[in-house]
DSSP file (Angstrom, degrees, kcal/mol; ACC not computed):
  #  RESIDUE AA STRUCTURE BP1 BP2  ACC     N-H-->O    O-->H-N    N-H-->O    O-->H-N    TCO  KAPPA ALPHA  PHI   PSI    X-CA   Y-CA   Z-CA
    1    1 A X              0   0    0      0, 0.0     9,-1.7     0, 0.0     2,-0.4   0.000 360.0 360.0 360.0 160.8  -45.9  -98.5  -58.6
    2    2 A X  E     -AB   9  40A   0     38,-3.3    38,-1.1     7,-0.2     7,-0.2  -0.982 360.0-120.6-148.1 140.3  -49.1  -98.6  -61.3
    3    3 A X  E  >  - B   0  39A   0      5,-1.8     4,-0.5    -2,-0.4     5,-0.5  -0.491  38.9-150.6 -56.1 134.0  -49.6  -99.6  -65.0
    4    4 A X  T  4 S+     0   0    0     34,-0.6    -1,-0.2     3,-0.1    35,-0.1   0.931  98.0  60.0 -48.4 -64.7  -51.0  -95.6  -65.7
    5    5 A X  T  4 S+     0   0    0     33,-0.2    -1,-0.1    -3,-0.1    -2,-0.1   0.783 126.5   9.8 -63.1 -16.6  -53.1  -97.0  -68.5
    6    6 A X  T  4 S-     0   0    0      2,-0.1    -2,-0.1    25,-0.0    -1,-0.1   0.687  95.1-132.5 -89.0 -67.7  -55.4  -99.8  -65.6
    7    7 A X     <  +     0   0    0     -4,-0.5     2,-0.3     1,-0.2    -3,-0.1   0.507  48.6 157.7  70.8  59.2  -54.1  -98.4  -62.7
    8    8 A X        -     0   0    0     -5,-0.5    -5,-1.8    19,-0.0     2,-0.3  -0.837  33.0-133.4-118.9 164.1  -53.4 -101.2  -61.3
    9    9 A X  B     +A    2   0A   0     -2,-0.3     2,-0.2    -7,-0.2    -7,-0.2  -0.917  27.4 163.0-140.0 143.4  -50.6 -101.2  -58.4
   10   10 A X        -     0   0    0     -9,-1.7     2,-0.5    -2,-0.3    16,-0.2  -0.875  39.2-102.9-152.1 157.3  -47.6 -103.6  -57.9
   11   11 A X  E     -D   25   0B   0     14,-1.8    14,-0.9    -2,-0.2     2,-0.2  -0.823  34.5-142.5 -89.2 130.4  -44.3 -103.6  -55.9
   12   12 A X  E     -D   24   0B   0     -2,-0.5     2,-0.2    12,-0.2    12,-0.2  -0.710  18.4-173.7 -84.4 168.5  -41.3 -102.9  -57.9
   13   13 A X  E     -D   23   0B   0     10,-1.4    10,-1.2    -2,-0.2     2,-0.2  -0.868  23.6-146.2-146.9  85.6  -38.1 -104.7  -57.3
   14   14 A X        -     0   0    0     -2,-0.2     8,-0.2     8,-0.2     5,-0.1  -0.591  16.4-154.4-101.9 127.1  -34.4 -104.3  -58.7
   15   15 A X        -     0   0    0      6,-0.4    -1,-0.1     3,-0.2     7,-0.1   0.539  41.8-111.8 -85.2  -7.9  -33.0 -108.1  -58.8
   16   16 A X  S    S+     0   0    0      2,-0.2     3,-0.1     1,-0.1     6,-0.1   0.813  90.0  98.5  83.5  30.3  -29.6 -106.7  -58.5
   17   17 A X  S    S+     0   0    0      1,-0.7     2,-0.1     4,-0.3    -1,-0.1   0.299  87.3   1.4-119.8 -98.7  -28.4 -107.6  -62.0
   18   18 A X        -     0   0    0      1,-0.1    -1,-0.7     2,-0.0     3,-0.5  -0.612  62.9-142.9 -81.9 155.1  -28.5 -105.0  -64.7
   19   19 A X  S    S+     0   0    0      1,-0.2    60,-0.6    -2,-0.1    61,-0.2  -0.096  94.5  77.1-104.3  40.0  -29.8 -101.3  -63.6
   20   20 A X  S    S+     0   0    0      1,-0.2    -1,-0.2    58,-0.2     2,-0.2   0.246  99.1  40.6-112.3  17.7  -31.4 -100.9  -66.6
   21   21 A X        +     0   0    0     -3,-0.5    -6,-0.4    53,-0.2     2,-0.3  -0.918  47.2 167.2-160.4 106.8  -34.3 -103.2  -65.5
   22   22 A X  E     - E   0  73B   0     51,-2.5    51,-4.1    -2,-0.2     2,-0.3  -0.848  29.2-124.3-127.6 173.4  -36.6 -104.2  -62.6
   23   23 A X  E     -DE  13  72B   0    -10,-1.2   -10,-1.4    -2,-0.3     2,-0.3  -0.930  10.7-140.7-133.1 162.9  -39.7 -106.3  -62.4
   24   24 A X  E     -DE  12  71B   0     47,-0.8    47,-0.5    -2,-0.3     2,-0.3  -0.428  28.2-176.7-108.6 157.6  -43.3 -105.2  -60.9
   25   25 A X  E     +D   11   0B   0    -14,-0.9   -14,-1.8    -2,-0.3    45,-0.1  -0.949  49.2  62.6-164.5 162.1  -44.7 -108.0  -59.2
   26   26 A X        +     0   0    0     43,-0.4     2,-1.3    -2,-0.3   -17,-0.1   0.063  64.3 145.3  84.6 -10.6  -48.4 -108.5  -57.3
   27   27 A X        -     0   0    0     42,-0.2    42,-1.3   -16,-0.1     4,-0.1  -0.457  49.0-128.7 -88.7 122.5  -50.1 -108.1  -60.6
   28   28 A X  B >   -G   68   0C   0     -2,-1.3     3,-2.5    40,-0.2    40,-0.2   0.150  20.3-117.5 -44.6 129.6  -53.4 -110.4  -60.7
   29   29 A X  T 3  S+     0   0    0     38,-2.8    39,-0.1     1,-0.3    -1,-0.1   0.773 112.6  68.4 -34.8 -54.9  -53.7 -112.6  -63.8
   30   30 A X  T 3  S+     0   0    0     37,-0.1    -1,-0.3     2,-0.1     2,-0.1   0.410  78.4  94.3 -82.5  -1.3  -57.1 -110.6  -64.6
   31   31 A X    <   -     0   0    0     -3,-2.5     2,-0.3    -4,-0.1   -25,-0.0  -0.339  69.3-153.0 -81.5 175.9  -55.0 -107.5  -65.4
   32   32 A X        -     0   0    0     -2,-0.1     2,-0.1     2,-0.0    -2,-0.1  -0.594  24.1-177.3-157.7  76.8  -54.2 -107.3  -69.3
   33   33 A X        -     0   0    0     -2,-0.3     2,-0.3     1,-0.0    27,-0.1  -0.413  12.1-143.3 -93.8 166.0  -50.9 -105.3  -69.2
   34   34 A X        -     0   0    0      4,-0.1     3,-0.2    -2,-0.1     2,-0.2  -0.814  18.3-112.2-115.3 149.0  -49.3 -104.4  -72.3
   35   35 A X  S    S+     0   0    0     -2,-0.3     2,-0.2     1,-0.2    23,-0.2  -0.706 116.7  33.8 -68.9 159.6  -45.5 -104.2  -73.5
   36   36 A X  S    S+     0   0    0     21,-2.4    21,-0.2     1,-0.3    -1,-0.2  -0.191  89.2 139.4  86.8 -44.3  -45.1 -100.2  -74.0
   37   37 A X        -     0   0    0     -2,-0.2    20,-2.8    -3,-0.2    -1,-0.3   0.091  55.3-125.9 -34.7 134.6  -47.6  -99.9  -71.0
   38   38 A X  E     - C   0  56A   0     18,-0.2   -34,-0.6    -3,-0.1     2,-0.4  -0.433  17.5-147.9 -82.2 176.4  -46.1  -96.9  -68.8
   39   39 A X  E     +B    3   0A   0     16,-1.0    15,-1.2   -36,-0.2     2,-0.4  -0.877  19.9 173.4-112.4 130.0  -45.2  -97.4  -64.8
   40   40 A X  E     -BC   2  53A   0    -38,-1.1   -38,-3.3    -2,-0.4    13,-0.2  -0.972  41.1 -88.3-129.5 155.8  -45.5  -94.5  -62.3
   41   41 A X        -     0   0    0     11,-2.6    10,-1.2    -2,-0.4     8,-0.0   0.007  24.2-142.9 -66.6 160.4  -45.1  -94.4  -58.7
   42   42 A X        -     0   0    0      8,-0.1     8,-0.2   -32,-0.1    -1,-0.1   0.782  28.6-129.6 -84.1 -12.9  -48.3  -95.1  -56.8
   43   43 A X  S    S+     0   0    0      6,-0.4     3,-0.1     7,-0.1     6,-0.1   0.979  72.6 127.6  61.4  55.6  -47.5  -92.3  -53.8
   44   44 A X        +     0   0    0      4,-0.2     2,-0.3     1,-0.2    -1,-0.1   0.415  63.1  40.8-116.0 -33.4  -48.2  -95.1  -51.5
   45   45 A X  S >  S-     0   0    0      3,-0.3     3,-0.8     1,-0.1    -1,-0.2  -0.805  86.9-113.2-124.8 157.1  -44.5  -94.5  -49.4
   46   46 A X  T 3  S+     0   0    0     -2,-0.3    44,-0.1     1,-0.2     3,-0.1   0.160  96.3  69.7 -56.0  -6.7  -43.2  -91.8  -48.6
   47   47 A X  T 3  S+     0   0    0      1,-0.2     2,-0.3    42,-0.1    -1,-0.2   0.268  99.4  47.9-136.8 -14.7  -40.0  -91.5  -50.5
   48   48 A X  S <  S-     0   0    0     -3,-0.8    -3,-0.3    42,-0.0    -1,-0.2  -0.828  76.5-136.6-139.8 130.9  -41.5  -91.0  -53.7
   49   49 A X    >   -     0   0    0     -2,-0.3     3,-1.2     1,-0.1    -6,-0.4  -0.154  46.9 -92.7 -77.9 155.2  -44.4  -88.4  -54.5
   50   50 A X  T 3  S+     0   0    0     -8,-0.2    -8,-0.1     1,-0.2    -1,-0.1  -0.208 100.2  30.5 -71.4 141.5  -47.3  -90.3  -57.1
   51   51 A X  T 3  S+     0   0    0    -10,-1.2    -1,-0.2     1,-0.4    -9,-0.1   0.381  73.1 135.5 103.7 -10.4  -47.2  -90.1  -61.1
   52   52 A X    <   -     0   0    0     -3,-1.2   -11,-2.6     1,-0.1     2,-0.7  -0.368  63.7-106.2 -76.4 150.0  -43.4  -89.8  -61.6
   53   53 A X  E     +C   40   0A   0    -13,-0.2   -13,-0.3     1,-0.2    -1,-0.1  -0.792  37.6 175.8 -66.9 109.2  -42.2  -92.2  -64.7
   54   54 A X  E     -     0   0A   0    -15,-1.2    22,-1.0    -2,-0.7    23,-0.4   0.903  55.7 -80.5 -84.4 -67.5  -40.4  -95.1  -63.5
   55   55 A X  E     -     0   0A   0     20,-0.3   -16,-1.0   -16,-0.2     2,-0.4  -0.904  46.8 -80.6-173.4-165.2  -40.1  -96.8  -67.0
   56   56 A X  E     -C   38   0A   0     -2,-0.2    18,-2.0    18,-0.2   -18,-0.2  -0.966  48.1 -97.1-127.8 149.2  -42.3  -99.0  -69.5
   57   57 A X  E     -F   73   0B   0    -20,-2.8   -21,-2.4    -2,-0.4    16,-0.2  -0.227  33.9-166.6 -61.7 159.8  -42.9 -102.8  -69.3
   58   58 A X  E     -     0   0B   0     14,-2.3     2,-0.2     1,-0.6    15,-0.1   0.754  68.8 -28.7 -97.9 -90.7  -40.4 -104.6  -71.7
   59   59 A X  E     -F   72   0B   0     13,-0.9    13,-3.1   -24,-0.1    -1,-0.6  -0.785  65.8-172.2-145.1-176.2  -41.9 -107.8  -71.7
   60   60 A X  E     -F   71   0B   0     11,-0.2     2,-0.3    -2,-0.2    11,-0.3  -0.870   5.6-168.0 170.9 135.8  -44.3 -110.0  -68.9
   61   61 A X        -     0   0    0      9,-1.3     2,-0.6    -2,-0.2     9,-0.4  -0.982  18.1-145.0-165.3 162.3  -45.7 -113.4  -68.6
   62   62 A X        -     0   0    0     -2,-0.3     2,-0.4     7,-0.1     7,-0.1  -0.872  16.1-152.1-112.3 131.0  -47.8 -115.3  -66.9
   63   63 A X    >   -     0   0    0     -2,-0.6     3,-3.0     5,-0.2     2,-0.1  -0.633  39.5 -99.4 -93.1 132.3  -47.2 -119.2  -66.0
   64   64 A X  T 3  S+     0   0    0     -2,-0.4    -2,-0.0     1,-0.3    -1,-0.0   0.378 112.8  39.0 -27.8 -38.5  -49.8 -121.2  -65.6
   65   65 A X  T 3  S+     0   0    0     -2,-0.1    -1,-0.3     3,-0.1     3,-0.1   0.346  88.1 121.4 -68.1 -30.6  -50.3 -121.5  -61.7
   66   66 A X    <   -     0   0    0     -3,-3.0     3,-0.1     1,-0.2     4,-0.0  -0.246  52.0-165.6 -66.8 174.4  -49.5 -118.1  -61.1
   67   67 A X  S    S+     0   0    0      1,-0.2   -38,-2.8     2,-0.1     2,-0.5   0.189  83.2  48.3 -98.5 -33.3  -52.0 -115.6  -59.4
   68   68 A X  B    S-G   28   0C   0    -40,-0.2    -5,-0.2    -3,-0.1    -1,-0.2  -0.940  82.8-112.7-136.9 143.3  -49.5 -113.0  -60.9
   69   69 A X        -     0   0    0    -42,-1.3     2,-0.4    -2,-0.5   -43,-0.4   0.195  19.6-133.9 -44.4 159.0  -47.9 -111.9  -63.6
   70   70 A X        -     0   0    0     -9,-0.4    -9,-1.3   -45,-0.1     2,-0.2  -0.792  38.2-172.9-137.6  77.9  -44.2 -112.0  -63.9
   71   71 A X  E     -EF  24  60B   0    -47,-0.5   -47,-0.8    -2,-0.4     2,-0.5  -0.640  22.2-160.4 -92.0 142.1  -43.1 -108.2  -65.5
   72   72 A X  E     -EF  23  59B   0    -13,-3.1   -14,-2.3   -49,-0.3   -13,-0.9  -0.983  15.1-168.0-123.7 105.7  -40.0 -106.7  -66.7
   73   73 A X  E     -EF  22  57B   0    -51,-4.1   -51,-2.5    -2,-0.5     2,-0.4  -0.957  18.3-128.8-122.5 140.5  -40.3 -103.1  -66.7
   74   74 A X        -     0   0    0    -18,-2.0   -18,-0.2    -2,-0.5   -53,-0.2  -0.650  27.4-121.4 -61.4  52.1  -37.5 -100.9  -68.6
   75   75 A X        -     0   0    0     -2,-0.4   -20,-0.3     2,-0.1    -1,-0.1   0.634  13.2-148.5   4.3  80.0  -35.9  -98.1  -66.4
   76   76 A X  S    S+     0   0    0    -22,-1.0     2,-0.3     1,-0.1   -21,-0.2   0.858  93.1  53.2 -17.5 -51.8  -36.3  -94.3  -67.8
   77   77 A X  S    S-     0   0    0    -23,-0.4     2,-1.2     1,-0.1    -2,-0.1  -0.928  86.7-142.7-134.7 134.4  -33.5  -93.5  -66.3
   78   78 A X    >>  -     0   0    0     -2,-0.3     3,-5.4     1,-0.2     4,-1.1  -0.520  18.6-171.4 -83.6  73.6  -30.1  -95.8  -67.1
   79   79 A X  G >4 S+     0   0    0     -2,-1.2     3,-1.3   -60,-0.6    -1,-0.2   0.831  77.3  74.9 -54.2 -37.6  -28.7  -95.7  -63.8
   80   80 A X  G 34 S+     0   0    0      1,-0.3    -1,-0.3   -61,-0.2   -60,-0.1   0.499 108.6  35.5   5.5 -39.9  -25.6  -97.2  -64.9
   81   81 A X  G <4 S+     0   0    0     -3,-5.4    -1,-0.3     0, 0.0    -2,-0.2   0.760  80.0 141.5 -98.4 -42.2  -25.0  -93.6  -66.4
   82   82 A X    <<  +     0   0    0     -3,-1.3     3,-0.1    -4,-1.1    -5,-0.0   0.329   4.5 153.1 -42.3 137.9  -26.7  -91.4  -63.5
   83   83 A X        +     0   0    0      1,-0.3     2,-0.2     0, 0.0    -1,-0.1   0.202  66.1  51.9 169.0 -39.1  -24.3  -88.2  -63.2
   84   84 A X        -     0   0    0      2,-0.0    -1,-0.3     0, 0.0     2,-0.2  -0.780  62.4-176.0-109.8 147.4  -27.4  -86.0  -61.8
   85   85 A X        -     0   0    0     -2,-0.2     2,-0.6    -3,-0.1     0, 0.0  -0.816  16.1-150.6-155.3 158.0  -29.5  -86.6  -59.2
   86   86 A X        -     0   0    0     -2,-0.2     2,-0.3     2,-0.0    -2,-0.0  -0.898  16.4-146.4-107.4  92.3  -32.7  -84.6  -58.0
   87   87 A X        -     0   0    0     -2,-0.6     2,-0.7     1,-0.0    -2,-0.0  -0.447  11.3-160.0 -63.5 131.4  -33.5  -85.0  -53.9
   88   88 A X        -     0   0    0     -2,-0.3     2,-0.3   -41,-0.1    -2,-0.0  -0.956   2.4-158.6-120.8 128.3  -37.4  -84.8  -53.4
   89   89 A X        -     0   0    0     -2,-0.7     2,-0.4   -41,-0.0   -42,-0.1  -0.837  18.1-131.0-111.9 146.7  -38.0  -83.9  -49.7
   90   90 A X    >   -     0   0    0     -2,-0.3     3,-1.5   -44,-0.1     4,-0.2  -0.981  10.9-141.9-121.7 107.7  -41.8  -85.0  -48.8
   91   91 A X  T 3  S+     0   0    0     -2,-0.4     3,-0.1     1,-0.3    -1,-0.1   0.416  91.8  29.6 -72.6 -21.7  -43.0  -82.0  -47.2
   92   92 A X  T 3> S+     0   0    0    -46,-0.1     4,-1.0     1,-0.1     3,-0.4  -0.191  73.7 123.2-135.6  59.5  -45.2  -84.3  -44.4
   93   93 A X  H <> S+     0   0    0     -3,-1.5     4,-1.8     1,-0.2    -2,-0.1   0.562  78.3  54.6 -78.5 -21.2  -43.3  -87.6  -43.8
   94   94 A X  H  > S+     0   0    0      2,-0.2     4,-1.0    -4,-0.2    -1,-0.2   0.612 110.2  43.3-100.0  12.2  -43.1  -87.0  -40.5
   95   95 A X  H  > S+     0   0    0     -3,-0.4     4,-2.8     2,-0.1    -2,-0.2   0.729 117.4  48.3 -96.9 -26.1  -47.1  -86.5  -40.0
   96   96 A X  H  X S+     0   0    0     -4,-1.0     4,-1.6     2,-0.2    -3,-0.2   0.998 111.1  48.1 -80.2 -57.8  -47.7  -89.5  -42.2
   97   97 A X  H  X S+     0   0    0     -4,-1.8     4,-1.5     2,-0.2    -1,-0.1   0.872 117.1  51.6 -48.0 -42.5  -44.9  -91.8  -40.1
   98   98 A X  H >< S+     0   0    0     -4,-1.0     3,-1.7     1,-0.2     5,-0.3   0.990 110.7  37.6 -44.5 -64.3  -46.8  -90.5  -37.2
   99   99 A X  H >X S+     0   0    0     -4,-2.8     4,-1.6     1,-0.2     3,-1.3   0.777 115.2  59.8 -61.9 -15.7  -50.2  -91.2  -38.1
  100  100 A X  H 3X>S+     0   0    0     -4,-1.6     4,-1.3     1,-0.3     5,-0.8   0.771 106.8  52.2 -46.2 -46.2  -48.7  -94.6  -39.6
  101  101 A X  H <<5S+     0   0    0     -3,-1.7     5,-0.5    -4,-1.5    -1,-0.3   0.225 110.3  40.7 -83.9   2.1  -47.5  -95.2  -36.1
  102  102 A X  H <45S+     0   0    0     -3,-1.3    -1,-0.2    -4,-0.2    -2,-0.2   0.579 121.1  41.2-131.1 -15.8  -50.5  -94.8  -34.3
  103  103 A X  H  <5S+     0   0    0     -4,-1.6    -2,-0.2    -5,-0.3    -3,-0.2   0.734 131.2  25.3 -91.5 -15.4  -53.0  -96.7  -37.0
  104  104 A X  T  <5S-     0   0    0     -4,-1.3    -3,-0.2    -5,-0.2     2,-0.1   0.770 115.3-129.6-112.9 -52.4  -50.7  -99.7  -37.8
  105  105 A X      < -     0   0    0     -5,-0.8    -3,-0.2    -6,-0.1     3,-0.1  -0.140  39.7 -37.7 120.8 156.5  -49.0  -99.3  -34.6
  106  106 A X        -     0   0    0     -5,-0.5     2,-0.1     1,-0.1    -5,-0.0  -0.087  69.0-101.4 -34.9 130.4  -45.1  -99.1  -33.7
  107  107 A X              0   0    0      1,-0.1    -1,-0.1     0, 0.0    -6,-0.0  -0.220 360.0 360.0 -19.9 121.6  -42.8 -101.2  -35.7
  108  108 A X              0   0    0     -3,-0.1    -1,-0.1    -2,-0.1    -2,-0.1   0.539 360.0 360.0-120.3 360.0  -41.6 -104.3  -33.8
C-alpha cells in the first residue's frame, strides 16, 4: 500500500483485533506522514489492482530506535458490517505468476 500524498509504499497488516483497523509498516523515519493522510493499494500483488482506497492513517509514531514508523491506518470499509462484496479478477495473473516464476524463480 502507499501514503497517496509521498508515495511512499508499506506492507499493510490486520493484527487480528478489531476490523476497523490495520497498521502499514516498512515506512522509513525520513517519511513525514500525516494523520488524515490517504492509503491506496500499490498494484504491487496481484490481488489488488493500484489506487483503490484502503483507508486514512488514524494515528503513527515513531520510537526512538526505529528505522520505521509504527501506523494505524483506519479501514474505509467497516468489515465488521460487510454485507456486499465486489470480486476483482486480474485480467493477467497468470502472465505475471509466470514471468514471476521465471525471474525470481519457483517457490521453494
Amino acid at each position: 500500500s502507499v501514503i497517496k500524498r509521498t508515495g511512499h509504499f508499506g506492507t499493510i497488516q490486520w493484527e487480528g483485533v478489531d476490523p476497523s483497523f490495520i497498521n502499514l509498516k516498512y515506512i522509513p523515519r525520513h517519511v513525514n506522514p500525516a494523520v488524515g493522510d490517504s492509503i491506496i493499494t500499490s498494484g504491487y500483488s496481484t490481488v489488488f489492482p493500484a489506487g483503490m482506497f484502503v483507508g486514512k492513517i488514524k494515528e503513527f509514531k515513531l520510537r526512538d530506535e526505529s528505522l520505521f514508523y509504527d501506523i494505524k491506518v483506519e479501514l474505509a470499509q467497516d468489515f465488521g458490517k460487510l454485507n456486499f462484496v465486489e470480486v476483482v479478477r486480474h485480467r493477467f495473473k497468470n502472465e505475471r505468476d509466470s514471468l514471476e516464476r521465471i525471474t525470481i524463480g519457483e517457490p521453494k
